[in-house]
KOLTORZA-886815 format. One line per 10 residues: their letters; for each residue x, y, z of C-alpha. Coordinates in nm, 3 decimals, m for minus. Example, Ala and Ser with C-alpha at 12.3 -4.5 7.8 and 13.67 -1.06 7.14 Angstrom:
REM residues 2
AS) 1.230/m0.450/0.780; 1.367/m0.106/0.714
***
This chain:
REM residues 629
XXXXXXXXXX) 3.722/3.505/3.594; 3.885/3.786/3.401; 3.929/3.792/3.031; 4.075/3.519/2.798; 4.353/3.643/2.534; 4.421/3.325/2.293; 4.779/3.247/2.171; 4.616/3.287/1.795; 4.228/3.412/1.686; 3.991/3.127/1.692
XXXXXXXXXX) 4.011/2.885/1.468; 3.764/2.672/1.353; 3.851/2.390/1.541; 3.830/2.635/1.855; 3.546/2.809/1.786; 3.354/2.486/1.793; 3.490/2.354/2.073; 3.497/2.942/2.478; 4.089/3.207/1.055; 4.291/2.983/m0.676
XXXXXXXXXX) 4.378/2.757/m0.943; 4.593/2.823/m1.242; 4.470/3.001/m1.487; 4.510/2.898/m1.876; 4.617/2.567/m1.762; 4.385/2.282/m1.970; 4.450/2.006/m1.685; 4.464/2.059/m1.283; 4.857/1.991/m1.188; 4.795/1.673/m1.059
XXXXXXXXXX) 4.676/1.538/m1.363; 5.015/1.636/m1.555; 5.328/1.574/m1.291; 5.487/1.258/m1.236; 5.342/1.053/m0.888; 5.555/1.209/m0.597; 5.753/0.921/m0.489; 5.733/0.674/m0.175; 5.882/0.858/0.118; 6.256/0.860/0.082
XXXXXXXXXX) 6.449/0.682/0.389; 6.415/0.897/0.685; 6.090/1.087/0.568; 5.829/0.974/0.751; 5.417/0.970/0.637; 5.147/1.069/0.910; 4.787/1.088/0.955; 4.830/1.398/1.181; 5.082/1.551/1.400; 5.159/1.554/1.719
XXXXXXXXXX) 5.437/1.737/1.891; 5.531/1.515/2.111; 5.460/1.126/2.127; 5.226/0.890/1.884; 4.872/1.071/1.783; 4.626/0.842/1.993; 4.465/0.786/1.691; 4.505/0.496/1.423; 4.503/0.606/1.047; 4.168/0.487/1.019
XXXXXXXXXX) 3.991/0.565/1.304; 3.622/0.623/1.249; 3.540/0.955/1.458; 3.646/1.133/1.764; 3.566/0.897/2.091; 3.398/1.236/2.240; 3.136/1.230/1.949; 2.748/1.107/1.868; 2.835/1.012/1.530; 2.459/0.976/1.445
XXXXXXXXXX) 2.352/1.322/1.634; 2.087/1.510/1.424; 2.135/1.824/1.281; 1.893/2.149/1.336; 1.797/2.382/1.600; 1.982/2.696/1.698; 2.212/2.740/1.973; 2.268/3.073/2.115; 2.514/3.186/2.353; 2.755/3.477/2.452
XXXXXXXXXX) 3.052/3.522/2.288; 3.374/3.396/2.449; 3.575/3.608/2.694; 3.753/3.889/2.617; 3.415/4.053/2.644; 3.309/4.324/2.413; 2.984/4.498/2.356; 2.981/4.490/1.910; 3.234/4.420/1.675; 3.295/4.642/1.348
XXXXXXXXXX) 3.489/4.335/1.168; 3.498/3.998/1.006; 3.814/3.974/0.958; 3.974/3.854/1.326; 4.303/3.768/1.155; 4.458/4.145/1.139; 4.517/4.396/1.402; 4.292/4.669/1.300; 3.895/4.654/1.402; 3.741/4.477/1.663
XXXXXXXXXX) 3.643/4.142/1.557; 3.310/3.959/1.558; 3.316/3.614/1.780; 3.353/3.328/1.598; 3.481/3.396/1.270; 3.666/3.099/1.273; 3.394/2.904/1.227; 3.385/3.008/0.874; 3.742/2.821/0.750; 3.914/2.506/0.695
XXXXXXXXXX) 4.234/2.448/0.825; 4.497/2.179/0.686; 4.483/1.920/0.998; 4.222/1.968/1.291; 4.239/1.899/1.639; 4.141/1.663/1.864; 3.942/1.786/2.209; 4.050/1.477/2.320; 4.431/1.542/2.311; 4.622/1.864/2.408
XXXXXXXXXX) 4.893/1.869/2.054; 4.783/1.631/1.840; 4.560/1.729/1.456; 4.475/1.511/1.205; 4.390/1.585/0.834; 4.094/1.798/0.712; 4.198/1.971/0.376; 4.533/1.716/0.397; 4.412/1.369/0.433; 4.866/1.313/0.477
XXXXXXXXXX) 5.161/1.472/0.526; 5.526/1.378/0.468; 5.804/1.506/0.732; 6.154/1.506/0.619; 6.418/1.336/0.841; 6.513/1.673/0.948; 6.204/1.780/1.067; 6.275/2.100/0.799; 6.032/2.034/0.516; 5.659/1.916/0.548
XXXXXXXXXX) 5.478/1.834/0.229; 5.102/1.818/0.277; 4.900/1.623/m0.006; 4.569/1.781/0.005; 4.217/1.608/m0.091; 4.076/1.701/m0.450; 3.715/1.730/m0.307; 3.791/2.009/m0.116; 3.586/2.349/m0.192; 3.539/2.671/m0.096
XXXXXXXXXX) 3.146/2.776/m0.001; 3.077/2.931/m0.344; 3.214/2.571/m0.538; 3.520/2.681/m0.658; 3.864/2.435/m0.563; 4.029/2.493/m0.279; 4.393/2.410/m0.381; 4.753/2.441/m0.262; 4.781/2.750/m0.426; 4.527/2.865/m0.200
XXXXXXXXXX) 4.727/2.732/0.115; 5.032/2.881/0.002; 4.885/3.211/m0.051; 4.733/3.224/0.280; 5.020/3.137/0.514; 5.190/3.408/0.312; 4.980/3.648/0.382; 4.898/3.581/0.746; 5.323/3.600/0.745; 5.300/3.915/0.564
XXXXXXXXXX) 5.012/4.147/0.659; 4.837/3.896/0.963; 4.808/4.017/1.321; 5.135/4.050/1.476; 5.064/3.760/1.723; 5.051/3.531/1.438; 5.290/3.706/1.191; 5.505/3.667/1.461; 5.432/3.309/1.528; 5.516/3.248/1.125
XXXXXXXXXX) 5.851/3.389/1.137; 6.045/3.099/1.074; 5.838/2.999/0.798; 6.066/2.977/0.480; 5.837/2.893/0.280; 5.482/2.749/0.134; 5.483/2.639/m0.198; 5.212/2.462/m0.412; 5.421/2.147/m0.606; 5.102/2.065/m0.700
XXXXXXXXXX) 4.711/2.188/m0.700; 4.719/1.915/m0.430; 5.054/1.882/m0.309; 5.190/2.171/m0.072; 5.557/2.197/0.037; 5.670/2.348/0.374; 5.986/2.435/0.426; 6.070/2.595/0.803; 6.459/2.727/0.909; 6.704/2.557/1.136
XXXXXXXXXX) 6.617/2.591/1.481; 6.254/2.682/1.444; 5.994/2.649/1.690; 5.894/2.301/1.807; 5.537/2.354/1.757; 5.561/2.578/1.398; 5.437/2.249/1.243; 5.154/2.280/1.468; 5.105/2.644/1.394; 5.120/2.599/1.047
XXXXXXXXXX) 4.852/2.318/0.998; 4.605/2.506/1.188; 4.598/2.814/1.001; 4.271/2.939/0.807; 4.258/2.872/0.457; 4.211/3.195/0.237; 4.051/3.211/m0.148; 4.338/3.326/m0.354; 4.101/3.459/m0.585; 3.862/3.623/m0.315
XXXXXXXXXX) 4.140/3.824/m0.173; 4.262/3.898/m0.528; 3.958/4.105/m0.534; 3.878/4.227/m0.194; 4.167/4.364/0.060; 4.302/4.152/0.327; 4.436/4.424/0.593; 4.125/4.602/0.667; 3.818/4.630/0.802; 3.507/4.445/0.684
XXXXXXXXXX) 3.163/4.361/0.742; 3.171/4.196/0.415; 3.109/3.783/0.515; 3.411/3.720/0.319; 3.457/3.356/0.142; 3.517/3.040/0.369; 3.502/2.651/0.282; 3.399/2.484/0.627; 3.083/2.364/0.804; 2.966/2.729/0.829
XXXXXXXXXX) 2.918/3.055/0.697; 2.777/3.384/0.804; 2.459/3.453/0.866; 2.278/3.761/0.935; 2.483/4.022/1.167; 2.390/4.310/1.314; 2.668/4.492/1.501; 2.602/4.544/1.886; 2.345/4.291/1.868; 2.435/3.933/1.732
XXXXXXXXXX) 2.615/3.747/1.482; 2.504/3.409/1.337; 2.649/3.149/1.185; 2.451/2.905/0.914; 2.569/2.544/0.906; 2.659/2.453/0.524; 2.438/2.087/0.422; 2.638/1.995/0.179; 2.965/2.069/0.351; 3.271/1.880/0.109
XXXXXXXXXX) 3.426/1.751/0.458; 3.130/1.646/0.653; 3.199/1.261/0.647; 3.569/1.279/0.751; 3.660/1.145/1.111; 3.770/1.464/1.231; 3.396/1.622/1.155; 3.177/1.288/1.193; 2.919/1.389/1.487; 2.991/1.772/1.499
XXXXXXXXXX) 2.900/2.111/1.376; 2.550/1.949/1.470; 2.316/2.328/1.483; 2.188/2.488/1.169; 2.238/2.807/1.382; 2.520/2.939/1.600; 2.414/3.280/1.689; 2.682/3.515/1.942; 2.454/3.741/2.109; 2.636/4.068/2.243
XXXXXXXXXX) 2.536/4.219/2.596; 2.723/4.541/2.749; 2.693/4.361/3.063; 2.711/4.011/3.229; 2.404/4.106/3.474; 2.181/4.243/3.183; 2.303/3.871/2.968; 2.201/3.687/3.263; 1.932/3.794/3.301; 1.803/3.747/2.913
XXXXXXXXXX) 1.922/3.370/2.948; 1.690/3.347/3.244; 1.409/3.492/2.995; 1.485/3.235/2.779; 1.676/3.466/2.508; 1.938/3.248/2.491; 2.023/2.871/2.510; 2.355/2.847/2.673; 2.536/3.089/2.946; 2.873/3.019/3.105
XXXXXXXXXX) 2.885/3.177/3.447; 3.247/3.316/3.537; 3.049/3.504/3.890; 3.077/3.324/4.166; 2.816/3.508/4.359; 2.554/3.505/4.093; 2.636/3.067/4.025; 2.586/3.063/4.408; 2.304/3.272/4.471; 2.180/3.338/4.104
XXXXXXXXXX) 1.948/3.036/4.039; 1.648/3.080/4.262; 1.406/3.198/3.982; 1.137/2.951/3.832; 1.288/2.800/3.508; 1.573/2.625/3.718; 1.314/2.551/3.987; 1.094/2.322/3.774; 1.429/2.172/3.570; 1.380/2.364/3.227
XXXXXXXXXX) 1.776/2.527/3.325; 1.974/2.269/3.440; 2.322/2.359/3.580; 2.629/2.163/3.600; 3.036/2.150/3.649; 3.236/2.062/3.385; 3.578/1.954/3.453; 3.870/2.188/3.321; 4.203/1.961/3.260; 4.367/2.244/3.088
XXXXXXXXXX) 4.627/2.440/3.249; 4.426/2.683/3.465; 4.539/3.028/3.332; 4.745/3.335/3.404; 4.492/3.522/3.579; 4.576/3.909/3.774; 4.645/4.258/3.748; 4.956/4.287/3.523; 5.167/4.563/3.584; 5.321/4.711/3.254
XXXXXXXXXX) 5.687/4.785/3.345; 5.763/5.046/3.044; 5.609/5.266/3.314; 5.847/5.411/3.490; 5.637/5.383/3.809; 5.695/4.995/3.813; 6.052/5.013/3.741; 6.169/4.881/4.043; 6.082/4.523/4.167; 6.039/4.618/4.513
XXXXXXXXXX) 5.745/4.826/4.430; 5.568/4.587/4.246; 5.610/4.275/4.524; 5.521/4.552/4.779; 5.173/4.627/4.585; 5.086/4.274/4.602; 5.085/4.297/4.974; 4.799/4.506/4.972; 4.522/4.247/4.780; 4.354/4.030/5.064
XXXXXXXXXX) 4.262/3.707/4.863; 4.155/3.560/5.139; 3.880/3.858/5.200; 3.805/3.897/4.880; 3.776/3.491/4.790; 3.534/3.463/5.138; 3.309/3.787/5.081; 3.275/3.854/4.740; 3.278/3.505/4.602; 3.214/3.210/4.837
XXXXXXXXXX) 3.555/3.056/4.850; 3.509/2.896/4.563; 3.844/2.965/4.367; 4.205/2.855/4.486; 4.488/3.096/4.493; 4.728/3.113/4.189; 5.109/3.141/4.238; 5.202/3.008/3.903; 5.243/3.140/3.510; 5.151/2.748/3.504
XXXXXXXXXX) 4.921/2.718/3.718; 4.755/2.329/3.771; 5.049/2.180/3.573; 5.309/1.980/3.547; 5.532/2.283/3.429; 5.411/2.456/3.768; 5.772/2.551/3.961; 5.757/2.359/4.301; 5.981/2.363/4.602; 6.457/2.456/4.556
XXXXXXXXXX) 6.525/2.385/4.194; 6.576/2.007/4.044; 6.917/1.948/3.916; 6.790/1.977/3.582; 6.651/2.338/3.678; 6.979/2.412/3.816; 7.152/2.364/3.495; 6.928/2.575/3.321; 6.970/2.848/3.582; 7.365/2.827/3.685
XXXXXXXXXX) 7.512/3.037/3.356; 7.267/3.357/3.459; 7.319/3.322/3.829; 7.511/3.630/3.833; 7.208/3.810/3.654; 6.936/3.649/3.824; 6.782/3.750/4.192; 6.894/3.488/4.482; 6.533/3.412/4.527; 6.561/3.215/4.176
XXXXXXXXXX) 6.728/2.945/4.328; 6.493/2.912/4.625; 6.157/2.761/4.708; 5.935/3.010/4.461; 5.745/3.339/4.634; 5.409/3.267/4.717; 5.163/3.503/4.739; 5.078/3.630/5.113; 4.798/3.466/5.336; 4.607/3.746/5.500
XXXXXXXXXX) 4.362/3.761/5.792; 4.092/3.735/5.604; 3.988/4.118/5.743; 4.042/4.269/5.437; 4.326/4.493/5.589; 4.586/4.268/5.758; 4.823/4.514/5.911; 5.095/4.312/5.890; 5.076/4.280/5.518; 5.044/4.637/5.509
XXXXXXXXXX) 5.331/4.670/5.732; 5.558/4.425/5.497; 5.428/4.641/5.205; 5.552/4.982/5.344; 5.895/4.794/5.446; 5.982/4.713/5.059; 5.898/5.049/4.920; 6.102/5.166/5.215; 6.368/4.990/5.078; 6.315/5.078/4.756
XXXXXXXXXX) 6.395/5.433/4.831; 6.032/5.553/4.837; 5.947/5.841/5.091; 5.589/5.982/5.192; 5.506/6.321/5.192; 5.160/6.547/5.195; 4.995/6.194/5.238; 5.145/6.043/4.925; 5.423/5.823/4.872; 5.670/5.934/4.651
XXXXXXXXXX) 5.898/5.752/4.433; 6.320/5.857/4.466; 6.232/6.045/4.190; 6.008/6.243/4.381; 5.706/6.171/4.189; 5.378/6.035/4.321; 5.366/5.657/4.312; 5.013/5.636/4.153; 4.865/5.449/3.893; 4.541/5.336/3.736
XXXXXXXXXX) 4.373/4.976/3.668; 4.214/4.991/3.315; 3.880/4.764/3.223; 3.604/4.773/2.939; 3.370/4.672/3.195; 3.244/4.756/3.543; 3.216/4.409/3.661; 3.546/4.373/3.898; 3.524/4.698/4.054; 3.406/4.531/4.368
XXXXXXXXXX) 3.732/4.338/4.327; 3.962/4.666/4.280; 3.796/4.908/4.495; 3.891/4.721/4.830; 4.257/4.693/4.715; 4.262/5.060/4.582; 4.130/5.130/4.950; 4.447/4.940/5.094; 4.657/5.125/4.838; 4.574/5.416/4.989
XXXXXXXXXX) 4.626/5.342/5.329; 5.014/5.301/5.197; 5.037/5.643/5.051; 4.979/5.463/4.708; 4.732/5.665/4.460; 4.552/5.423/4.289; 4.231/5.467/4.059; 4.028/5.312/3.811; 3.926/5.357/3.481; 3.625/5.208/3.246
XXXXXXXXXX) 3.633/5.269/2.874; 3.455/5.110/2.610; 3.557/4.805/2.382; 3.733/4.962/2.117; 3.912/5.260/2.310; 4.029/4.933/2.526; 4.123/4.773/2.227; 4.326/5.065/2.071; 4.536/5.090/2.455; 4.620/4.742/2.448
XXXXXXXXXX) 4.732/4.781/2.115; 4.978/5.052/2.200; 5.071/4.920/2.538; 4.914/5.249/2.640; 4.780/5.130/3.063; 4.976/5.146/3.357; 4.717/4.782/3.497; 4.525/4.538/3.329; 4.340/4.259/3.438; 4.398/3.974/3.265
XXXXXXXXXX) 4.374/3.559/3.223; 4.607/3.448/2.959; 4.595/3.078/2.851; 4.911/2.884/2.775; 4.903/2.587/2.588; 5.021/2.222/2.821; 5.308/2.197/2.565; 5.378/2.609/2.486; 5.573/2.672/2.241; 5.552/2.989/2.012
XXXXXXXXXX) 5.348/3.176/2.245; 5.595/3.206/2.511; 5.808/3.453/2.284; 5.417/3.631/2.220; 5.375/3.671/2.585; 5.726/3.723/2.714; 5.985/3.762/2.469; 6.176/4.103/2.412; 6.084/4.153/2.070; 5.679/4.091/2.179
XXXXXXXXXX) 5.776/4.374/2.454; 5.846/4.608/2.159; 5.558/4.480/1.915; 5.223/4.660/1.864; 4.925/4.464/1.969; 5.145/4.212/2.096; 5.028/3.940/2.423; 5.326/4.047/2.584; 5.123/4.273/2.812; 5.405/4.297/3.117
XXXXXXXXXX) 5.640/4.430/2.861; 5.912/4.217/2.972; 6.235/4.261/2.841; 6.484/3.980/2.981; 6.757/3.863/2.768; 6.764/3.511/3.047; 6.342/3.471/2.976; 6.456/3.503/2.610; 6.690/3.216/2.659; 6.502/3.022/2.804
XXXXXXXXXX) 6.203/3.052/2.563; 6.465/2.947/2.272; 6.528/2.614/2.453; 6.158/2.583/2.554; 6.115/2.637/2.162; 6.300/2.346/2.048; 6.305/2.079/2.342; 6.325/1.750/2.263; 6.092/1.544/2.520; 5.830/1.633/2.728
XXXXXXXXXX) 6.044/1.585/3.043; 6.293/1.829/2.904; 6.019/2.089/2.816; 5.882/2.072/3.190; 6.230/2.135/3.318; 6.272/2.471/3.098; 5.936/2.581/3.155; 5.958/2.531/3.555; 6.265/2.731/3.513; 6.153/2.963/3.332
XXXXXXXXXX) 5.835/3.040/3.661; 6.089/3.070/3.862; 6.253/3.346/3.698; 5.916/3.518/3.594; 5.757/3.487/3.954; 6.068/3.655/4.098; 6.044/3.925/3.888; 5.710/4.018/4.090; 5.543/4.120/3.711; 5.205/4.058/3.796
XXXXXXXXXX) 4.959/4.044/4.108; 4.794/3.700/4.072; 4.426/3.627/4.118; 4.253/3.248/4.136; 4.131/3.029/3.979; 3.916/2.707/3.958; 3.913/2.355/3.773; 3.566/2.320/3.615; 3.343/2.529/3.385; 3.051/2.629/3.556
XXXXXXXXXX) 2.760/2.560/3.291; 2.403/2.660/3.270; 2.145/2.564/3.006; 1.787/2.555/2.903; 1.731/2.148/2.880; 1.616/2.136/2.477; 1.993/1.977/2.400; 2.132/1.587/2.328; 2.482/1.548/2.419; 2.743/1.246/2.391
XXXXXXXXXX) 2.802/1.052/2.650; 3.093/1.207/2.809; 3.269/1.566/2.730; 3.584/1.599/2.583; 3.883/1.618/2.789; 4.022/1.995/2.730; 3.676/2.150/2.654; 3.319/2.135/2.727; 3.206/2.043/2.339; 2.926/2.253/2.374
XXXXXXXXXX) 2.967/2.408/2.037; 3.117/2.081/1.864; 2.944/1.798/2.036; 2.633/1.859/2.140; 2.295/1.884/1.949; 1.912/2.055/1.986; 1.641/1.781/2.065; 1.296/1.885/1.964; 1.121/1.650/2.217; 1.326/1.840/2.489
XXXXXXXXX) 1.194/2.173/2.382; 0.880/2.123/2.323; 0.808/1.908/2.665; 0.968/2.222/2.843; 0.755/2.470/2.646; 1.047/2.640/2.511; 1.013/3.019/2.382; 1.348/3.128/2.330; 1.451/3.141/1.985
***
């Protein structure tokens, strides 16, 4: 599978599961204000939040279902980092746009609620233990728990909260700047009370957003600047901090004993290692091969020919690697080659269906790796938001007032993407592709095609790694055979980096996940001001005042069944504008590890709980002889 690119930088919560006081007062201010008040009529008090429905769990539930709540702590685990995949890092500080950040920063901070793996949009309090909702749904006021603390003792307070969401609104990455924009306001009432005010209209999942930022010292960044670059371990409060690093190598991540939140529900049974320790590899082959020499504990395989032909050596012979499938309920991914349409070259829609013409799935799924993915045709892929079949009434008045701006095949069954032979050059796909770029006005001449324009119609896939060019060389051969110049390009991590950034690629290849309720990210990944953002997800560069619509409905439906409708809608209109070539995809995680862990008794639903869940057993390792670190 091709890169991941996450709505928002990990947060704590995710990493686990693939970011001051007042001074010259005598008392803290909850010592000297009046008691806030019983929640007025039409304010409602909550455990959590949830976007949509009841959280699933009671006010006093005990721990997460998915958790050992009497699994020991020690041991290291030691694993790649999480897709996208770079080679180093020359930051801590994953929360800005500049530098190329080390995995699993996130580790390092607290967040306000924290989520369940259990449920797709549901947190429950960490740093707030409640929070108060308005009968507007406007103004959140989160009461925060006096024991919380930063790693070097000091309070963590509202103040801090406030200050934080500022700044990520301020000076944070644009994807989450972005994401804060209708954000009024965070204010600390209180060193434990923290008011939230949002604007009319806003997102329905900016609650969400909110609650799950990472908690910043005040006082830290007082000292030290936020919007650069740092190998500094800067100051965190939660089960973790950083260990050693060494850039190109490895970054490690110490679990903190005396950890303020340890005991609460949402922690009981997790952050279980004393060690979490990203090892970096420059390539998947060379990693695999270390995990098979025991260098490191746990290795998620995303190569179908190496998880089908890969485990004949002796470790996973005698049982010291065992290897399994985890389910994946999560909506499956946006995987393909994007095309970025400020290019002039991909202008025209015609040209971009008639390039898809030329990728033989069917070859490429048989020969290169062993049918095991399905198809995608979807920006929803394995969902219930998945367009299917003519429009349902309710997509059809979504649709109606842009008919007149929207292609005819809007209102049909959706495009799917073409079944070849299976020869790896199906003729008549080829033939079909040379039809639409016929009718698009293109002509060939000297061997090329050439746009009306008279320029070449050539482009060039760009990747930080070598590891699909046995994908893109067969359908760069098939471009060819159209008149189409097509090449390919490798550059390292941060030269990648720096043309994402800037939009500056004609092709990427790509796996985007969308949340099962999305919210704010669809304006990250498709909205017109995204298209014109720096560093922004919106990687098409898509520019459609009827997707923006849409998102702003999307944005603030009011049911589940009304968010499906918009978001089914909104495939349709995305899949006929032929944006992207899709690739496949596959419902499980395929899983390989040396057998020295514990583990609860069954997974979480949307993720394998490697990180959170699962624990080292020193009877396991030593019965297998275990060398690895």
């Amino acid at each position: 599978m091709a890169e991941t690119r996450n709505f928002l930088p990990v947060t704590r919560r995710r990493a686990l599961a693939a970011l001051s006081s007042l001074a010259g007062v005598a008392l803290p201010g909850w010592a000297v204000r009046p008691a806030f008040a019983e929640a007025a009529p039409g304010e409602t008090e909550s455990h959590g939040l949830s976007i949509f429905g009841e959280l699933a769990e009671p006010a006093d539930f005990p721990h997460f279902a998915y958790v050992n709540p009497k699994a020991p702590k020690g041991g290291t685990l030691v694993m790649e980092p999480p897709p996208p995949e770079k080679n180093s890092y020359d930051s801590l500080n994953p929360y800005i746009l500049r530098g190329n950040p080390a995995a699993g920063v996130g580790l390092i901070y607290d967040t306000l609620l924290a989520g369940s793996l259990d449920e797709r949009d549901a947190l429950y309090g960490l740093v707030a233990k409640k929070v108060r909702i308005s009968a507007d749904k406007l103004t959140y006021t989160f009461f925060l728990r006096k024991e919380a603390r930063f790693h070097d003792g000091s309070p963590l307070t509202a103040h801090d909260v406030a200050f934080s969401l500022d700044l990520l609104k301020a000076e944070g990455h644009p994807m989450i700047s972005q994401s804060l924009r209708d954000l009024v306001s965070a204010k600390a009432e209180a060193d434990d009370v923290l008011v939230v005010k949002l604007a009319p209209g806003r997102a329905r999942d900016l609650p969400i957003i909110v609650a799950s930022q990472p908690i910043f010292s005040k006082a830290y960044y007082t000292k030290h600047k936020f919007n650069e670059t740092t190998l500094e371990p800067p100051l965190g409060s939660s089960s973790y901090k950083i260990g050693a690093i060494d850039p190109g190598r490895f970054i490690s991540f110490q679990r903190v004993p005396d950890y303020w939140a340890k005991d609460l529900p949402v922690n009981v049974g997790q952050a279980n290692f004393d060690t979490i320790r990203f090892d970096y590899y420059g390539d998947r082959n060379v990693a695999f091969e270390a995990f098979k020499a025991g260098a490191f504990t746990v290795h998620e395989e995303f190569t179908s020919a190496i998880w089908a032909t890969g485990y004949d050596f002796p470790a996973f012979r005698d049982g010291r690697v065992k290897r399994e499938e985890i389910p994946d309920y999560n909506i499956s991914g946006t995987q393909g080659w994007f095309m970025n349409i400020r290019r002039p070259v991909f202008a025209d829609p015609r040209v971009r269906k008639a390039l898809g013409y030329a990728f033989d799935f069917e070859w490429t799924n048989h020969n290169l790796m062993y049918d095991s993915y399905k198809r995608t045709s979807s920006y929803f892929e394995n969902s219930d938001l998945e367009a299917v079949g003519v429009p349902t009434p309710a997509e059809l008045a979504l649709l109606e007032p842009f008919r007149d701006r929207l292609p005819k095949d809007v209102f049909e069954a959706p495009f799917q993407p073409p079944v070849s032979d299976g020869s790896g050059q199906d003729r008549n796909l080829l033939r079909k592709a040379v039809d639409l770029l016929t009718e698009a006005g293109c002509t060939r001449k000297d061997g090329l095609l050439r746009l009306p324009d008279g320029k070449p119609l050539e482009f060039e896939f760009l990747y930080n790694t070598s590891m699909f060019e046995r994908h893109t060389q067969p359908f760069i051969k098939n471009l060819k055979l159209i008149g189409v110049n097509a090449r390919m390009r490798i550059v390292d991590a941060a030269q990648y980096k720096s043309r994402i950034d800037d939009h500056d690629y004609d092709v990427i290849m790509e796996r985007v996940r969308i949340a099962y309720s999305p919210g704010e990210e669809l304006r990250i990944m498709f909205g017109s001001e995204a298209a014109r953002t720096k560093g922004s997800q919106n990687v098409i560069g898509v520019a459609d005042p009827v997707v923006d619509a849409l998102i702003e409905k999307a944005l603030v439906a009011n049911s589940r069944e009304e968010l499906a409708a918009i978001c089914r809608a909104l495939d349709r209109v995305l899949i006929a504008g032929q944006y992207w070539i899709p690739h496949y995809y596959k419902p499980t995680h395929w899983i390989a590890h040396w057998d020295v862990f514990g583990r609860p008794e069954r997974y979480p639903r949307f993720d394998t709980g490697i990180a959170a869940t699962w624990w080292w057993d020193d009877a396991k390792a030593r019965k297998i002889n275990y060398a690895g670190r």
